[in-house]
Backbone as numpy.savetxt, mean C-alpha at the origin, in Angstrom:
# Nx Ny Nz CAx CAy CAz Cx Cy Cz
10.83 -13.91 -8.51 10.81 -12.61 -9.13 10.20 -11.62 -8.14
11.08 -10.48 -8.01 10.24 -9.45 -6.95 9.28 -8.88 -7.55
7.89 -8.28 -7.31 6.76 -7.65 -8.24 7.11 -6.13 -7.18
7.14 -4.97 -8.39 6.76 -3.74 -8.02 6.13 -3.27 -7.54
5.67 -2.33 -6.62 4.40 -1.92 -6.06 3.97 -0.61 -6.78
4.19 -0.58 -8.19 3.86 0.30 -8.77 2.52 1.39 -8.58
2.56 2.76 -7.97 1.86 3.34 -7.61 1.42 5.03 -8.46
0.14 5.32 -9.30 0.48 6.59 -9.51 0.27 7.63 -8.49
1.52 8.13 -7.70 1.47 9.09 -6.91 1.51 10.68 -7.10
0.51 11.32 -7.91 0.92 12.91 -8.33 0.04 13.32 -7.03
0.07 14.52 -6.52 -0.32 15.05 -5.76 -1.56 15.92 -5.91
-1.78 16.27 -7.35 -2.98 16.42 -8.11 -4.11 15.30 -7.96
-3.39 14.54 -8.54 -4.22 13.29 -8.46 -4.85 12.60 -7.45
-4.16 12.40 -6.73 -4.47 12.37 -4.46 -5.61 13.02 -4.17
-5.27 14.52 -4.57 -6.09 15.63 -3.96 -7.62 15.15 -4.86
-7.79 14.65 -5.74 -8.85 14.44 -6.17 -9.70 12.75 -6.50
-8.81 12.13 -5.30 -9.47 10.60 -5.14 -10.91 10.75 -4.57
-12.28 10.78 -4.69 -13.47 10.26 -3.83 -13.88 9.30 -3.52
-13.47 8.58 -4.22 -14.47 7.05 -3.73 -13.56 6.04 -4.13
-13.74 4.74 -4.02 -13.06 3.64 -4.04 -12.22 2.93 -5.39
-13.20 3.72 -5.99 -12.69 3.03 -7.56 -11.39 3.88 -8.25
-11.74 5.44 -8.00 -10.30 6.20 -7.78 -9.11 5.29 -7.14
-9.32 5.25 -5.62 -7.93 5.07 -4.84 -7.28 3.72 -6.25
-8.49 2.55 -6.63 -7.93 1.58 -6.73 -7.39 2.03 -8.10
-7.60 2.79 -9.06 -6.78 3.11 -10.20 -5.62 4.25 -9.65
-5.38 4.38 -8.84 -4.18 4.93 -8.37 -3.40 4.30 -7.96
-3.93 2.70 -7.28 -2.85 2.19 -6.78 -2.71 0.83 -7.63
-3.20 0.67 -8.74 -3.41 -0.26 -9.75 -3.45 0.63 -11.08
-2.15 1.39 -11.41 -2.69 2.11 -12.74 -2.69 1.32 -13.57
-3.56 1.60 -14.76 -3.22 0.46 -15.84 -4.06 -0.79 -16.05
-4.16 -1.33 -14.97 -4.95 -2.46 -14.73 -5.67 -2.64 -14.33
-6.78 -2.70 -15.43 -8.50 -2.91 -14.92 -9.06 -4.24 -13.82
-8.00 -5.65 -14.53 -8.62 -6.80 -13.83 -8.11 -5.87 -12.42
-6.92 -5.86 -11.99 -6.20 -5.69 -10.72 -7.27 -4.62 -10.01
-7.89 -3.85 -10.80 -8.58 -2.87 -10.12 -10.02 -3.04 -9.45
-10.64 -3.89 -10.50 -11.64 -4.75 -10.20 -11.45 -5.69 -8.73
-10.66 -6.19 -8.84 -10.26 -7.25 -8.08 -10.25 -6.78 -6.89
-9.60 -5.63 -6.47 -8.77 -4.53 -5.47 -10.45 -3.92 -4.87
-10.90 -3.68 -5.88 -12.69 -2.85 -5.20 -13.40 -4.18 -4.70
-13.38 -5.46 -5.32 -14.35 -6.40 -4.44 -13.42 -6.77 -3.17
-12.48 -6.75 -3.19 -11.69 -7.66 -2.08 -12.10 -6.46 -1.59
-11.89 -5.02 -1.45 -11.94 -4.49 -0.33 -13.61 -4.09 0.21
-14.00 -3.91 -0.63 -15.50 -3.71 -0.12 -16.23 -4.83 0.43
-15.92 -6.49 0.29 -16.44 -7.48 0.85 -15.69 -7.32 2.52
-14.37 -6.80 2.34 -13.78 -7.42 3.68 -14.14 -5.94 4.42
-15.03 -4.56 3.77 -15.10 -3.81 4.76 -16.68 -4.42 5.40
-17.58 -4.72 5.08 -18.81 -5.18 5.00 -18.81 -6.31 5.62
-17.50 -6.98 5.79 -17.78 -8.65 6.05 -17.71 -8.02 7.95
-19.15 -8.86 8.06 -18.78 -8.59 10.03 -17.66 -9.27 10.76
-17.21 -10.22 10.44 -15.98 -10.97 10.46 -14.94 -11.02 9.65
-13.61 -12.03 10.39 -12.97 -12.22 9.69 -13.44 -12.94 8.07
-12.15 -12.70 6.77 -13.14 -13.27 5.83 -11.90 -14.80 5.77
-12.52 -16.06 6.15 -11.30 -17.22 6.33 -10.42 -17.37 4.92
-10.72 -17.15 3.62 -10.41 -17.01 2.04 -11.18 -16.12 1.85
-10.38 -15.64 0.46 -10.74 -14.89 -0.47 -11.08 -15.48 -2.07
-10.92 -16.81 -1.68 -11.27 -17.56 -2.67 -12.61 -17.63 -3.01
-13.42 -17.14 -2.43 -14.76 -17.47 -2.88 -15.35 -16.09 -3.82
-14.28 -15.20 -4.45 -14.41 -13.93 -4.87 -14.23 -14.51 -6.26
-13.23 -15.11 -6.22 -12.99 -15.47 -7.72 -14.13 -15.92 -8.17
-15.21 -16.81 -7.61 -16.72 -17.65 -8.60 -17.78 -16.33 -8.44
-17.82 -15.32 -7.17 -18.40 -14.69 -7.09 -18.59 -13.39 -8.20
-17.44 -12.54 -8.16 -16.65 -11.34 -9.47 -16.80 -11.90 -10.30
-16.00 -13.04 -10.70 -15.49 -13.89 -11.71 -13.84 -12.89 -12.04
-13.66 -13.27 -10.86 -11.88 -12.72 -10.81 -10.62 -13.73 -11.29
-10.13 -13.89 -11.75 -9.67 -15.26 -12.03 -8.18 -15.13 -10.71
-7.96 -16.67 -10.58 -7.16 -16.50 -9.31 -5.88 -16.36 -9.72
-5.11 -15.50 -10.72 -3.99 -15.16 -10.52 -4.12 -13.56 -10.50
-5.10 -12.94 -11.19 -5.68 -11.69 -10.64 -5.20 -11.35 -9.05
-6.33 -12.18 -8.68 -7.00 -12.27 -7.35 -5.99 -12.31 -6.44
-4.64 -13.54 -6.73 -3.21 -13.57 -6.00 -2.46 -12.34 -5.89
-2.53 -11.95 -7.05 -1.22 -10.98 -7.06 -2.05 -9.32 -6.59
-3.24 -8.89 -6.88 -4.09 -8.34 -6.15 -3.73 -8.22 -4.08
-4.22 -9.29 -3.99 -3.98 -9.76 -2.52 -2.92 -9.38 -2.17
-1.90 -9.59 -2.81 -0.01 -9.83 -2.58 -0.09 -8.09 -2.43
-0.51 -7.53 -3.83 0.29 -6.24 -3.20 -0.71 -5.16 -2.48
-2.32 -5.62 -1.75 -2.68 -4.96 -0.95 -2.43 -5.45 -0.01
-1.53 -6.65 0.51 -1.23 -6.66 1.98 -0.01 -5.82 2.14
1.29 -6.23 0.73 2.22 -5.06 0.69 2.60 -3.86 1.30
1.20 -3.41 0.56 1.02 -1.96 0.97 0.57 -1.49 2.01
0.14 -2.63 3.03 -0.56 -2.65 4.48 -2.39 -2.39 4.30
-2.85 -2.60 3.16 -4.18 -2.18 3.16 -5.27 -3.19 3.72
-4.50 -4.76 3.69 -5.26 -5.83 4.19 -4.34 -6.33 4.63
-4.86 -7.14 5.97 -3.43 -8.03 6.61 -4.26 -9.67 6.88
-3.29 -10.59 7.15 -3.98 -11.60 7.33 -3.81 -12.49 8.70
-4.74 -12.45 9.10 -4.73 -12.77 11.01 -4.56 -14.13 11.08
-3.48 -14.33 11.65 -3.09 -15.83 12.04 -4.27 -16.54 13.12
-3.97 -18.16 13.20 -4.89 -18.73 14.70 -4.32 -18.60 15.13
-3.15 -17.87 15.45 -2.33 -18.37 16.99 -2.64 -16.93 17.49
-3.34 -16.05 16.78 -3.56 -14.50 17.56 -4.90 -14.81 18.60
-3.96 -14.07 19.98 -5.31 -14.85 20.44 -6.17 -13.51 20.91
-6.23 -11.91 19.83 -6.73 -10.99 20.30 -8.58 -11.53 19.40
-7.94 -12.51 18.06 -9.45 -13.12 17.43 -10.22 -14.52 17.55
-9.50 -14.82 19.28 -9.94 -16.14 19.32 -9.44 -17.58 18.78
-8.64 -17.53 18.21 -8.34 -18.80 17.43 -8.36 -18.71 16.12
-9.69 -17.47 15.35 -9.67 -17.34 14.32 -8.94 -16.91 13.07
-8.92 -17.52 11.94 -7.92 -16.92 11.02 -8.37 -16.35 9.84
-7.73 -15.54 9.09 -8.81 -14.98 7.96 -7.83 -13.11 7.58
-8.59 -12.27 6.52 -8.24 -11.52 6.15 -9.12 -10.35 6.63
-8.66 -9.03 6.81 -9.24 -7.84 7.59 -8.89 -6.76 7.16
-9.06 -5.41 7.02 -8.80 -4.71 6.79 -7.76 -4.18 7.68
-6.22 -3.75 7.27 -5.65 -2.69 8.02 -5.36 -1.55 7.75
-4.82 -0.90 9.12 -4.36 0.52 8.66 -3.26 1.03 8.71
-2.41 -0.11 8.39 -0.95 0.12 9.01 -0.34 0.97 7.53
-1.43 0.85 6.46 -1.09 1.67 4.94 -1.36 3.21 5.34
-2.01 3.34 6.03 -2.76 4.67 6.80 -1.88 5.65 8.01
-1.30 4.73 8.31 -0.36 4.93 9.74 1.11 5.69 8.79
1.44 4.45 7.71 2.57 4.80 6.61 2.48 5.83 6.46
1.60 6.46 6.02 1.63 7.40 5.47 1.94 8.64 6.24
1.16 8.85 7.66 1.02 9.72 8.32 2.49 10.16 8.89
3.24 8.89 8.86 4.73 8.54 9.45 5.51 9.03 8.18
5.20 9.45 7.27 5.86 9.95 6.11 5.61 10.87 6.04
4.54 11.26 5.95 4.15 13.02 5.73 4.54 13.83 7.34
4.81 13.15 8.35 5.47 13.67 9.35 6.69 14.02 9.15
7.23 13.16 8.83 9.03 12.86 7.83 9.69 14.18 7.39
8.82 14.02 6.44 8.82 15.05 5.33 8.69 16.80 6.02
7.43 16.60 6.93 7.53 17.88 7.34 8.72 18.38 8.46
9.29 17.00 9.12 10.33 17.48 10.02 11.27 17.36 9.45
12.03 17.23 7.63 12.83 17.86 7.24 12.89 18.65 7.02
11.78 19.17 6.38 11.75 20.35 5.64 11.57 21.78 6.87
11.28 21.48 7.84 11.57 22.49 8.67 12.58 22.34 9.87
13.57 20.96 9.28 14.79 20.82 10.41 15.72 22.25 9.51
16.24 22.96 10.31 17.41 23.33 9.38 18.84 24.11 10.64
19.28 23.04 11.30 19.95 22.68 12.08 21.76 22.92 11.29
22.59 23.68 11.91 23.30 23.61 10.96 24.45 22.07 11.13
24.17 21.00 11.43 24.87 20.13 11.61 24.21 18.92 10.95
22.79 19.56 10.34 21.97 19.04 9.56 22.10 19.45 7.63
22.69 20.49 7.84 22.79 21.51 6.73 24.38 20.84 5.88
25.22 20.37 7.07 26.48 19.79 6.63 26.66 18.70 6.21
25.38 17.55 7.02 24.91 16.11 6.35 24.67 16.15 4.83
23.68 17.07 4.44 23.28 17.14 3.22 24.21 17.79 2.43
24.99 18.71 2.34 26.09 19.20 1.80 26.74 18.17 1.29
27.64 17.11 2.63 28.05 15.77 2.46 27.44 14.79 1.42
26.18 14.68 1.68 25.41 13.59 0.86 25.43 14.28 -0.77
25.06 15.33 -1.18 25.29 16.14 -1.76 26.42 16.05 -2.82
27.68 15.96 -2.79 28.93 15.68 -2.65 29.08 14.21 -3.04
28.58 13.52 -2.49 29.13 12.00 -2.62 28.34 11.46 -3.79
26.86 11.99 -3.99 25.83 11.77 -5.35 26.53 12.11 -6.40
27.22 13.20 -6.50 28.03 13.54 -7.42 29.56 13.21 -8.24
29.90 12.31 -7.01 31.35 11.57 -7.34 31.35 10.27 -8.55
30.67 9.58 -8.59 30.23 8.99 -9.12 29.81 9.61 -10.58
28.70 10.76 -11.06 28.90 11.03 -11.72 29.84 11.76 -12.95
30.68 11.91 -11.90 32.21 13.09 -12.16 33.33 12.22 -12.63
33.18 10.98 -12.42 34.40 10.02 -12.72 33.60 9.19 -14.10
32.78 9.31 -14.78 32.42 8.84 -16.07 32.99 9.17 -17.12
């Protein structure tokens, strides 16, 4: 079964995340365990001076239960917010374990770049793409 990465994204809402427990009901609406879960995993692995080898030891610690804790994990690596370092990387020695990344951070920046170099492409060979695309969204609805 594929799981959603269900996210509430309003732009209101963004503009007024401060602290950790925000982001995680933004990116866990709805769900308290998931949210819970989402603030210890990330605050142990920002704090942890090392790699953390499991995350299993969160579940006796929180008292997270481990299908929480799985599907938690699953969609903050998803989203690039934690990644998990193989032994064969040899930038950590041999070591293996979970870390914080920022490749969720990078996403973003690579999107909101996106966004701004459409919205100020206006190329007229660019203008005819979308016309096109435009056009073809609509065929489909026209033949119902």
């Amino acid at each position: 079964m594929n799981e959603t990465t269900k996210i509430e994204f309003r732009c209101r809402r963004i503009t007024e995340i401060a602290d950790l427990d925000e982001l995680t009901a933004v990116l866990f609406p709805g769900n308290s365990n998931q949210q819970h879960a989402a603030s210890c995993m990330l605050f142990s692995l920002k704090w942890s001076p090392n790699l953390m080898p499991s995350l299993t030891s969160l579940e006796r610690q929180f008292g997270i239960s481990r299908r929480t804790l799985q599907r938690t994990r699953a969609k903050l690596a998803r989203l690039g917010l934690i990644e998990h370092v193989s032994s064969l990387n040899a930038r950590y020695g041999g070591q293996s374990g979970w870390k914080l990344s920022g490749r969720f951070t990078g996403a973003l920046r690579q999107l909101a770049d996106r966004v701004e170099h459409w919205r100020e492409a206006k190329a007229p060979d660019k203008q005819e793409k979308e016309k096109w695309m435009l056009e073809m969204g609509r065929t489909p609805a026209s033949s119902k």
